[in-house]
LOGU-911653 format. One record per residue: residue number from 1; residue in three letters; x, y, z of N, C-alpha, C in turn. Coordinates in steps of 0.001 Angstrom, whole numbers, plus 524288, in hexadecimal, padded with zeros to 5 digits. Layout:
% residues N
    k    r   n_c1   n_c2   n_c3  ca_c1  ca_c2  ca_c3   c_c1   c_c2   c_c3
  NUM  Ala      X      Y      Z      X      Y      Z      X      Y      Z
...
***
This chain:
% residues 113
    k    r   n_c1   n_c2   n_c3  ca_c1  ca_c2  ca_c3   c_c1   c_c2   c_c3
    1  Unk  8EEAC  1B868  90705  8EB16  1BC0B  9047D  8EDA1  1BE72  8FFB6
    2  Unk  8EC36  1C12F  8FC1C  8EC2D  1C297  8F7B5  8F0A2  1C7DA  8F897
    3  Unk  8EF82  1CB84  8FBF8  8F274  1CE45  8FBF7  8F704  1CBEF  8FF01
    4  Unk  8F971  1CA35  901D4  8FD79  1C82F  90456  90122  1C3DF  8FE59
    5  Unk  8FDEB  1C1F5  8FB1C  900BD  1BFE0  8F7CB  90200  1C3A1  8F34C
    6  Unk  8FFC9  1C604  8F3DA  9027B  1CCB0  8EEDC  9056E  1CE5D  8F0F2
    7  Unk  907BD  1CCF3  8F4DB  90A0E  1D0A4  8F8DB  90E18  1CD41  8F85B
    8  Unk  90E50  1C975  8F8A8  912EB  1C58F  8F544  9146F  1C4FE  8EFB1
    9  Unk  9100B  1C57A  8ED41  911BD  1C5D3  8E7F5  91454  1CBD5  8E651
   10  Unk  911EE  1CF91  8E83F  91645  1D3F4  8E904  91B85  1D4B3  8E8F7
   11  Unk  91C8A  1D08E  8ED14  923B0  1D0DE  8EEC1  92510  1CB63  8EB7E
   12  Unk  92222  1C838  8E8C6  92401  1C7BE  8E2F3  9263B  1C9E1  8DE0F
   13  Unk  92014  1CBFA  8DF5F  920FE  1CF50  8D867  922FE  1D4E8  8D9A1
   14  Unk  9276B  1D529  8DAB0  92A65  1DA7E  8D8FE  92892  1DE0C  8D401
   15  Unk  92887  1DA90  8CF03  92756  1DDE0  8CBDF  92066  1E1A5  8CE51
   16  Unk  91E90  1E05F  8D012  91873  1E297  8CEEC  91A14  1E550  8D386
   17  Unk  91B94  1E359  8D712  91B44  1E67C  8DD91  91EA9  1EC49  8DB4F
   18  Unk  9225A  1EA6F  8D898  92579  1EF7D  8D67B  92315  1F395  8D3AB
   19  Unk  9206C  1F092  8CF80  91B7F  1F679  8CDBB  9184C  1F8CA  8D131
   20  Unk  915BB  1F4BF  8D3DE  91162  1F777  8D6FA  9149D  1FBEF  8DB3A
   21  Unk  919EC  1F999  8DD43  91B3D  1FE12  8DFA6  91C53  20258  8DDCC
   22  Unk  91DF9  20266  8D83E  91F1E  20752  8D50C  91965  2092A  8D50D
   23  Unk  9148C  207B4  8D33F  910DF  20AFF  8D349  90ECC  20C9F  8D68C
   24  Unk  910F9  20BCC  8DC3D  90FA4  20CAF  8E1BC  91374  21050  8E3A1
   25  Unk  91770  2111C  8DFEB  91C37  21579  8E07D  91843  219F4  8DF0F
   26  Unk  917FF  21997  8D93F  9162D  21E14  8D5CF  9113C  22133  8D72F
   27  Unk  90E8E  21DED  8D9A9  90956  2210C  8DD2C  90B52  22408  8E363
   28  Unk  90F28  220DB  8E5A2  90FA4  22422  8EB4B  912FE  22853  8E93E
   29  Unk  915F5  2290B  8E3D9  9184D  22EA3  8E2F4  91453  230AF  8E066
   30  Unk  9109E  22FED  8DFBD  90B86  2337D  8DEF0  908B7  233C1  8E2E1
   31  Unk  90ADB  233BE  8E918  90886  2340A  8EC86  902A4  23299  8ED65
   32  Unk  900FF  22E9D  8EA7B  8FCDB  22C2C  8EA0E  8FBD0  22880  8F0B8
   33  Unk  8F709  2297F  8F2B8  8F557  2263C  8F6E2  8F3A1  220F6  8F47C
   34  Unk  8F7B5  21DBE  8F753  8F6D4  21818  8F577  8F354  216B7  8F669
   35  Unk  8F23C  21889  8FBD8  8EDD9  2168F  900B9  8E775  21730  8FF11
   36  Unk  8E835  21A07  8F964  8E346  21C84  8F834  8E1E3  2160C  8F32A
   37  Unk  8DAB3  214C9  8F539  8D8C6  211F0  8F1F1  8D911  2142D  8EC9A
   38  Unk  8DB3A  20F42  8EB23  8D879  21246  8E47A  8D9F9  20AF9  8DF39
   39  Unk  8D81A  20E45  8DAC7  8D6BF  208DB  8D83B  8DC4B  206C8  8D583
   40  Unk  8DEEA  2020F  8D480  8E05E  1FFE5  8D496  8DFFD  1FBD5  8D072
   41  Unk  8E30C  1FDE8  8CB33  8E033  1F862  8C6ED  8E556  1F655  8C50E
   42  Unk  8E21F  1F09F  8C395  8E700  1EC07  8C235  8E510  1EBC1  8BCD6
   43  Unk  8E8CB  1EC43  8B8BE  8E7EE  1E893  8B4BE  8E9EB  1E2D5  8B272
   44  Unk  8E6B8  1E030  8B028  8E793  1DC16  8AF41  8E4C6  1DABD  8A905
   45  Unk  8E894  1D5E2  8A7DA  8E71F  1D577  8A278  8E63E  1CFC5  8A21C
   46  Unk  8E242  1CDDF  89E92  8E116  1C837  89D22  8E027  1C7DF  897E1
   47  Unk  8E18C  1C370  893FB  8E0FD  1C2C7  88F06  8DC4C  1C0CC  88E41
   48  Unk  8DA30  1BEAB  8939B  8D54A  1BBA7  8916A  8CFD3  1BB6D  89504
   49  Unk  8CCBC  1BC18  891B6  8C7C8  1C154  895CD  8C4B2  1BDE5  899A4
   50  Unk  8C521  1B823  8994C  8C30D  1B4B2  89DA8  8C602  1B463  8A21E
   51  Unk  8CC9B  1B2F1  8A083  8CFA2  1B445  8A77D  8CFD4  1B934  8A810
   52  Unk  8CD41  1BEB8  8A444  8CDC5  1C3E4  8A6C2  8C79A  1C3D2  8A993
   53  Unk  8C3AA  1C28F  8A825  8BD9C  1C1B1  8AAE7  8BFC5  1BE94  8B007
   54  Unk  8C132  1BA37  8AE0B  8C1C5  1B810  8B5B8  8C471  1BB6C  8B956
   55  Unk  8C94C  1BDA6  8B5A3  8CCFE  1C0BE  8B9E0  8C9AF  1C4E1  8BBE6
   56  Unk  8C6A1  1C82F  8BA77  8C1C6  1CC1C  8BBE9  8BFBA  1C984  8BF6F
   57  Unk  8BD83  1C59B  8BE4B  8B7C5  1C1FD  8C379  8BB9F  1C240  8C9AC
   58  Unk  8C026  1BEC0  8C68B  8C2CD  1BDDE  8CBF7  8C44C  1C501  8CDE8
   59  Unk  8C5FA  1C8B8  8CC8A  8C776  1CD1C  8CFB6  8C3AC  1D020  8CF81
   60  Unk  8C021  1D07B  8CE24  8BA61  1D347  8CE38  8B6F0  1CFAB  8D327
   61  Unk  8B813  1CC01  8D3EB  8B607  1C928  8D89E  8B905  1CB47  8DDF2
   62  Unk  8BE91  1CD81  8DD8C  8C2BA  1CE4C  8E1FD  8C178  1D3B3  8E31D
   63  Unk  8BE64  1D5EC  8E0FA  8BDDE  1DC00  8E15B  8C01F  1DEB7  8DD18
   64  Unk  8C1DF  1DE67  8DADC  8C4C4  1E230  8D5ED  8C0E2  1E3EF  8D16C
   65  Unk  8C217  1E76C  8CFCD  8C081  1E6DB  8CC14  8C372  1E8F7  8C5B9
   66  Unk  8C134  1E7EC  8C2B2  8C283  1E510  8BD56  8C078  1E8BA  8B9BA
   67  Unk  8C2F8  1EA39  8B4DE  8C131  1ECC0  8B0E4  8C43F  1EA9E  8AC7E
   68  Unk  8C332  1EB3C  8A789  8C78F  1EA5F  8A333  8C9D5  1EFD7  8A268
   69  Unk  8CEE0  1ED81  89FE9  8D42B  1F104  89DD4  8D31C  1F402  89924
   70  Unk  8D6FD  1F5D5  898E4  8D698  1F939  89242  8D766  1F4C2  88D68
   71  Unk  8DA71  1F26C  88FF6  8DC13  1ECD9  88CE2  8DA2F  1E857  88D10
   72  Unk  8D5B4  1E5C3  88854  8D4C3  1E0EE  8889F  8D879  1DEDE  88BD9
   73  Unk  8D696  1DC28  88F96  8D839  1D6B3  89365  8D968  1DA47  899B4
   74  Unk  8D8A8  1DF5F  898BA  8DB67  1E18A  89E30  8D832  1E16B  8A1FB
   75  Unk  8D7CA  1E1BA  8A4AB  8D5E7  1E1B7  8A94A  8D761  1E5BB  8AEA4
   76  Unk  8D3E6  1E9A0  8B150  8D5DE  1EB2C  8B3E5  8D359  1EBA6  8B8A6
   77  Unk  8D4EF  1EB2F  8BE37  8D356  1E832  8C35B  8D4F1  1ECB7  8C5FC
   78  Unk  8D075  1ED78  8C93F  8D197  1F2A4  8CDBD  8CDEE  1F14D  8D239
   79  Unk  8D33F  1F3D2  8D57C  8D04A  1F370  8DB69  8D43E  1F903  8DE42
   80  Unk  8D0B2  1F90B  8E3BD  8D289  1FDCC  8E3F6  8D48D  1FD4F  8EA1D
   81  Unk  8D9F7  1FF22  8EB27  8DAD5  2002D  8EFD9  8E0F8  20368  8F12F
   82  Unk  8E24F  205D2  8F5FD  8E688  20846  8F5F1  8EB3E  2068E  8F2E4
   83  Unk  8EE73  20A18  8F273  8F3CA  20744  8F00A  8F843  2056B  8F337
   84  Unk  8F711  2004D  8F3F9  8FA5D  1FF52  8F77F  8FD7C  1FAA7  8F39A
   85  Unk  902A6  1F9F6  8F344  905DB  1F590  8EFC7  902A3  1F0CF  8F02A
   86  Unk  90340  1ED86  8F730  900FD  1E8E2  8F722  8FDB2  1E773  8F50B
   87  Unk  8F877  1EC10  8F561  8F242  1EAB1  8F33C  8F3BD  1E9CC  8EF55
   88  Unk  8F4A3  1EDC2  8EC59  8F4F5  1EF8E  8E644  8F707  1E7BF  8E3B9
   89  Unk  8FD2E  1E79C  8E545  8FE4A  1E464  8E3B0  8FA41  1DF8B  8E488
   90  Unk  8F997  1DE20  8E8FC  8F4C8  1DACB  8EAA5  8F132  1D94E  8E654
   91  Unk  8EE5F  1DEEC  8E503  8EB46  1DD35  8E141  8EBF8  1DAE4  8DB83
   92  Unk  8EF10  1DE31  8DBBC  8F2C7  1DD63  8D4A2  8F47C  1D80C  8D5FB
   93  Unk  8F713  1D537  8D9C5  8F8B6  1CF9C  8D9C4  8F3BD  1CCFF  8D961
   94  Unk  8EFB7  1CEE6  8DB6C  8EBC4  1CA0B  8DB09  8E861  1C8E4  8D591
   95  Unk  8E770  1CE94  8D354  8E448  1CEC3  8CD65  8EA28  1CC46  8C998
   96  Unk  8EEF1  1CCF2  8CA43  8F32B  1CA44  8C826  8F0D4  1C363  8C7B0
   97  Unk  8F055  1C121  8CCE4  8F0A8  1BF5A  8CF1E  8EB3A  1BB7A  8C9F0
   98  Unk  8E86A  1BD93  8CCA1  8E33C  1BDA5  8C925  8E118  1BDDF  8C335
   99  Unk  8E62A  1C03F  8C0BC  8E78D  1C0C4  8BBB5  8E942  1BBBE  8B9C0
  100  Unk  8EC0C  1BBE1  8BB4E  8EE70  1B565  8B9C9  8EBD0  1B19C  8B9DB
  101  Unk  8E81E  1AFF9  8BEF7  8E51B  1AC79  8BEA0  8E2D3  1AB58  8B933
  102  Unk  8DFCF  1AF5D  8B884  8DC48  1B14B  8B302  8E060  1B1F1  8ADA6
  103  Unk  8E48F  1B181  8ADC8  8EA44  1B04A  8A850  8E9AC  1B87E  8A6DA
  104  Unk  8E9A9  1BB7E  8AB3D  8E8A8  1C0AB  8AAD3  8EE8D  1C1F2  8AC6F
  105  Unk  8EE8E  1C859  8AA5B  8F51E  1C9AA  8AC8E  8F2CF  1CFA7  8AFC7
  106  Unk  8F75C  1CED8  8B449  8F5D6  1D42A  8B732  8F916  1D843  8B332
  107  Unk  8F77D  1DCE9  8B342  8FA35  1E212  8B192  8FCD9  1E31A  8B45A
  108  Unk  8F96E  1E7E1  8B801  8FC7E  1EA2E  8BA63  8F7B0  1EE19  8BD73
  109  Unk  8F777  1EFE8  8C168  8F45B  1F4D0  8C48E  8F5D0  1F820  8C493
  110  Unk  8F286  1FCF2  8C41F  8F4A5  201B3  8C4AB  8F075  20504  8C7EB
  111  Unk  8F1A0  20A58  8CA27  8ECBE  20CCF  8CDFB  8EDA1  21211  8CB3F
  112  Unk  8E882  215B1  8CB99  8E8C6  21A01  8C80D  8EA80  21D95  8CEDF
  113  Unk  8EC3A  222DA  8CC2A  8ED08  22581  8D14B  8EA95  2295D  8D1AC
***
């Protein structure tokens, strides 16, 4: 399943598992409840607006949803659920994941507090 293989690519990618834990630092010293739903956006960028339209169909079909960036080509993808590392990463590996297919690059996610 999808999450069990993020869950591997995780204890790959050091670099990303390492941010996300820093931004999972910086909220529990703001005593922030992880446990609490809330929204959750990825950005992503494409040079070219047909693999950025498919990349939409395909994650607008998965439940997500999709808006444009401040920046021609950006793209930004939200879904909403506790803050938990695995999910979080989970998702970000799969719209990554999904990016590429489409010649798209992941950014990066961030959650407002």
């Amino acid at each position: 399943n999808s999450a069990g293989r993020a869950v591997n690519i995780i204890i790959k990618n050091d670099v990303a598992r390492k941010q996300a834990e820093e931004k999972f630092s910086a909220l529990q010293q703001n005593e922030d409840d992880l446990d609490r739903n809330r929204p959750i956006y990825h950005l992503l960028h494409f040079e070219d607006v047909t693999n950025a339209l498919a990349f939409r169909s395909e994650v607008v079909n998965n439940g997500y949803v999709v808006t444009s960036g401040d920046v021609e080509g950006d793209i930004i993808v939200l879904h909403i659920l506790p803050l938990h590392l695995v999910k979080v990463m989970a998702h970000a590996y799969y719209l990554a994941d999904c990016a590429k297919k489409y010649q798209g690059t992941y950014v990066d996610w961030q959650v407002n507090q």
